[in-house]
Steps between C-alpha positions, in 0.01 A plus 500: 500500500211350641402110503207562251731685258759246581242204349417716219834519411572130551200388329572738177866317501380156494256564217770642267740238605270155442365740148631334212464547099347346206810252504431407865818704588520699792460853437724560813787240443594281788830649580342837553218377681628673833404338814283751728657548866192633706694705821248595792449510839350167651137421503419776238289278266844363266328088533168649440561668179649205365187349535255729376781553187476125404190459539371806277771431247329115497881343571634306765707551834761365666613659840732430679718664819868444439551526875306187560790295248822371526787497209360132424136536469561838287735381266487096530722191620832450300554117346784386319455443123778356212543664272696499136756751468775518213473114481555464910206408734512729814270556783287826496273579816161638320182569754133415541253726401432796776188470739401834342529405131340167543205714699492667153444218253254353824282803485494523113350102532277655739326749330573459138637848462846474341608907618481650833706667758772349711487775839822374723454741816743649753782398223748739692459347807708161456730312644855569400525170293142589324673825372638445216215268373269793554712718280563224233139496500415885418806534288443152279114358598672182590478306828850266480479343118152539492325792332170659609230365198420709222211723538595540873500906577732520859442740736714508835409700807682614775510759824748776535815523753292727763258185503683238499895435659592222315428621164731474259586776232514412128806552323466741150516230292143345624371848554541581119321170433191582665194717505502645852189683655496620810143539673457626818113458713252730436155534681271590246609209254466264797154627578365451146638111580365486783162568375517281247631214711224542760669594818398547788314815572644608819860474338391704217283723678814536782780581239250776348522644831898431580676536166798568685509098651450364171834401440807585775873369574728623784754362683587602810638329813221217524630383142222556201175607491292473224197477349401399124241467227513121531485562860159667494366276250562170680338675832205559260492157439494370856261770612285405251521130617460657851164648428378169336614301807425712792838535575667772648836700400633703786823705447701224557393363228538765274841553585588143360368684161578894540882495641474836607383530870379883460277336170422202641362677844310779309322274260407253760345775692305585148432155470336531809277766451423367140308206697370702743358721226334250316341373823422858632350654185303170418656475130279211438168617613562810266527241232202325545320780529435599864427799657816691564381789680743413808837516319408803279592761724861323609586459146409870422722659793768196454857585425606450136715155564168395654281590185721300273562247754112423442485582133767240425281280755183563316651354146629227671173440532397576182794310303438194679135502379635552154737270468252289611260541246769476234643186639129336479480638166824411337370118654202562301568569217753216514240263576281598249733394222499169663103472492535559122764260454275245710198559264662475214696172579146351626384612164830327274450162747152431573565167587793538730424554914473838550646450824824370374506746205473762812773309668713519184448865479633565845778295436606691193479811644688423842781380263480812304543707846776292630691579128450838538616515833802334432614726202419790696242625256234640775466735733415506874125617415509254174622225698233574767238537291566141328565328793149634672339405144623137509401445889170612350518257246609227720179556730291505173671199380366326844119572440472292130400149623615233232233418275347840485354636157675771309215766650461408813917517547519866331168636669697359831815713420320748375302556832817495679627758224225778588566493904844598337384765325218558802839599754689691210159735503525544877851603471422764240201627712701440852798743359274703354307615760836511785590758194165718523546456884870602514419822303189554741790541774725693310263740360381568872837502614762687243284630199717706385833429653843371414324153607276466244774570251703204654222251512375584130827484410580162661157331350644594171818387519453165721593130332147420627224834524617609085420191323138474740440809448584459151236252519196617664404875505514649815344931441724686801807317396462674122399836671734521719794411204352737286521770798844432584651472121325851463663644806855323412475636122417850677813500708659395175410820322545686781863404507538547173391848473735555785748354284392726206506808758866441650622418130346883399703667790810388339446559113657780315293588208631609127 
């Protein structure tokens, strides 16, 4: 199956297993509470989905790789205890409590969450004196005497023989105490990711083009090639990081990332091009509104890697301009809770210095950030958005001169509040226009072409473009839905009837 069926699955099993009755007892009992082993092909997403499980389920997580331990660090250091025994005192060698188990009880302190998953990767990849803890594990939930806390769903992960030589099979006896999917990658999963998570265009834009480099393993003479999901999405990263920089990422480079030299020579020549694309066609200046008159005619005659070269160019454009806007007004909106808060607290302490009751504020809610952060409670774009808010605050907090009256200190913030709210309405009207603009181009260039379909589609389906657009009305982008929902419900019917037709051919009547 594929990885997002995979999580479903997962997620669905650690509901029912932490689900317990009116007593408090688990509807699932303990003993039965199979441990999931998650078998896949490296870098396929198996660390990510942990993630996104816990963190939509509201638990915790504790991950670790079992390659990374030794026997003593998994299951703990032996001591000598006496011990009574039929009326004789003997010697018994106990242990200390596992790394991993203590990491356990440590995260539970952490966040306050007493469930969550414990995700111990590449488990069939250990040393020969790790093996038989690893099994004790699956088969009993125990690390040496110590037992994995209740509330504590495990799931195990691991890559199959053809991956991997010094994997280790599981005997019958673990395998029939364990819930084993198998997922294997799967491009159109990873794209929807992908999206969501903001990578890079030309990657995307590249592996809509190449399918067939997505994901590859040989072996020949050289040793392994390869090239994996995780393997494109850290390249996104650095690219990314390239582009903000001014660095550059030659194939070299992307063959530290893309282990495949065929993949890693035909993207960098895309990669290539991509640049020179942006540069050639003058992706910005279409944005802002300039004439484009001098590009039209190349991207009408262009080749069709070309025209979605620049369409994924173009809402590059366009996505950085939204998230933008949403960044300055998730900051908003944030700060505008803290302007109430202000006036009220001016209002409860009329006597106390508004700059220290400012000062307080801050405080309070840098301590509240640095709690959250801590128990893992926010997202990146939460996290973001607070920290920008209480930089904000701090510069605010700078302006209130001791001594000032309650109205002088709010109208001060206050002031400082509306250039806030002055940039968030530039944003909006910034991304709104590049919007108008981009469809300017692409009703010039591809009216009614597979193009259109791909950039509409895109603007409705982007982390960034559906919740502005959501936001602010923008006339083609509803036409040009509304055009292609008719034409895709058409092709619907159409099939259908063909459906209807074929089923006719073969009826027998009575």
């Amino acid at each position: 199956m594929d990885i997002q069926r995979a999580k479903e699955e997962i997620k669905t099993a650690v509901r029912a297993y932490l689900a317990c009755d009116d007593t408090g007892a688990p509807l699932i009992p303990a003993i039965r509470q199979r441990p999931i082993l998650l078998m896949g092909p490296p870098g396929v997403g198996k660390t990510q989905i942990m993630e996104q499980i816990a963190r939509e389920c509201d638990i915790a997580l504790v991950a670790y790789t079992i390659t990374h331990h030794t026997r003593q660090s998994a299951v703990g250091l032996p001591f000598i205890r006496e011990r009574s025994f039929g009326g004789r005192t003997r010697s018994v060698t106990e242990y200390t409590m596992s790394e991993i188990i203590a990491s356990v009880y440590a995260a539970m302190e952490r966040t306050g969450k007493r469930s969550g998953i414990l995700f111990i990767d590449e488990i069939n990849c250990v040393s020969e004196t790790l093996a038989p803890t690893m099994l004790q594990f699956l088969q009993c939930k125990t690390f040496g005497n110590q037992a994995v806390p209740a509330g504590w769903v495990i799931v195990a992960a691991g890559n199959p023989p053809e991956y991997n030589r010094s994997v280790r099979e599981f005997d019958v006896v673990t395998l029939d105490r364990v819930r084993r999917i198998d997922v294997e990658p799967k491009l159109s999963v990873w794209q929807t990711y992908a999206r969501a998570h903001r990578l890079h265009p030309a990657v995307t834009a590249y592996l809509e083009l190449r399918p067939q480099h997505f994901y590859k393993l040989e072996n020949d003479v050289d040793g392994m090639q390869f090239v994996t999901a995780r393997g494109w999405e850290d390249l996104s990263a650095f690219l990314q990081a390239a582009d903000t920089l001014g660095l550059d990422a030659d194939e070299g480079v992307i063959a530290q990332y893309l282990r495949h030299p065929e993949v890693a020579r035909d993207f960098a020549a895309y990669w290539a091009l991509y640049r020179k694309y942006k540069k050639d066609y003058g992706v910005a200046d279409i944005l802002a509104g300039k004439p484009f008159d001098a590009v039209l005619q190349r991207a009408l005659s262009a080749a069709f890697d070309e025209r979605i070269s620049l369409i994924s160019l173009l809402l590059a454009g366009l996505n950085t301009r939204f998230a933008d806007a949403q960044k300055l007004d998730a900051v908003t909106d944030a700060c505008y809770q803290q302007l109430r808060s202000f006036k009220r607290t001016l209002s409860q302490k009329p006597d106390t210095d508004p700059a220290a009751l400012f000062a307080d504020q801050t405080e309070s809610y840098r301590a509240r950030l640095e709690l959250a952060k801590d128990a893992d409670e926010l997202t990146a774009a939460e996290q973001a958005a607070r920290t920008r808010t209480l930089q904000l605050m701090q510069q605010w907090g700078k302006l209130l001169q001791p001594g000032m009256i309650g109205e002088d200190a709010f109208d001060t913030v206050r002031g400082q509040f509306n250039a806030q709210v002055r940039r968030r309405e530039d944003a909006v009207a910034d991304a709104g226009n590049a919007l108008e603009f981009a469809f300017d181009f692409m009703e010039r260039a591809f009216p009614d072409g597979q193009e259109m379909v791909v950039f509409v589609n895109e603007l409705a389906l982007g982390p960034d473009s559906a919740p502005f657009l959501a936001e602010n009305e923008c006339e083609r982008f509803e036409q040009y839905s509304r055009k292609l929902l008719l034409q895709n419900d058409d092709e619907l019917l159409a099939e259908l009837q063909r459906d209807d037709l074929r089923a006719g051919e073969h009826s027998t009547e009575f």
